[in-house]
Steps between C-alpha positions, in 0.01 A plus 500: 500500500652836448406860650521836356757695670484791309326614164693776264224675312583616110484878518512833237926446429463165654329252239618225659736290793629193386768179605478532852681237757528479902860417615532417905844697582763300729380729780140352459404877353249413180611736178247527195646575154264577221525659130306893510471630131425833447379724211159446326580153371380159596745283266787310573702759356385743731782710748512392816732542782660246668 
């Protein structure tokens, strides 16, 4: 079963998060890495910062 933790809504220069991924840190601290594009674009193309 999985929970929601946390929901990114698409915005005006946000069309869309992407690749996201929980890592559990040696000091037992969770860190959550995911793609944010930017710009007016949805495609894969799309900027996005990293």
């Amino acid at each position: 079963m999985s929970e929601r933790i946390l929901w990114l809504e698409p915005g005006g220069d946000n069309p869309r998060n992407s690749e996201d991924n929980f890592v559990t840190l040696k000091n037992g601290q969770i860190l959550f890495v995911y793609s944010h594009y930017t710009g007016k674009s949805i495609d894969d193309n799309a900027v996005y910062l990293v």
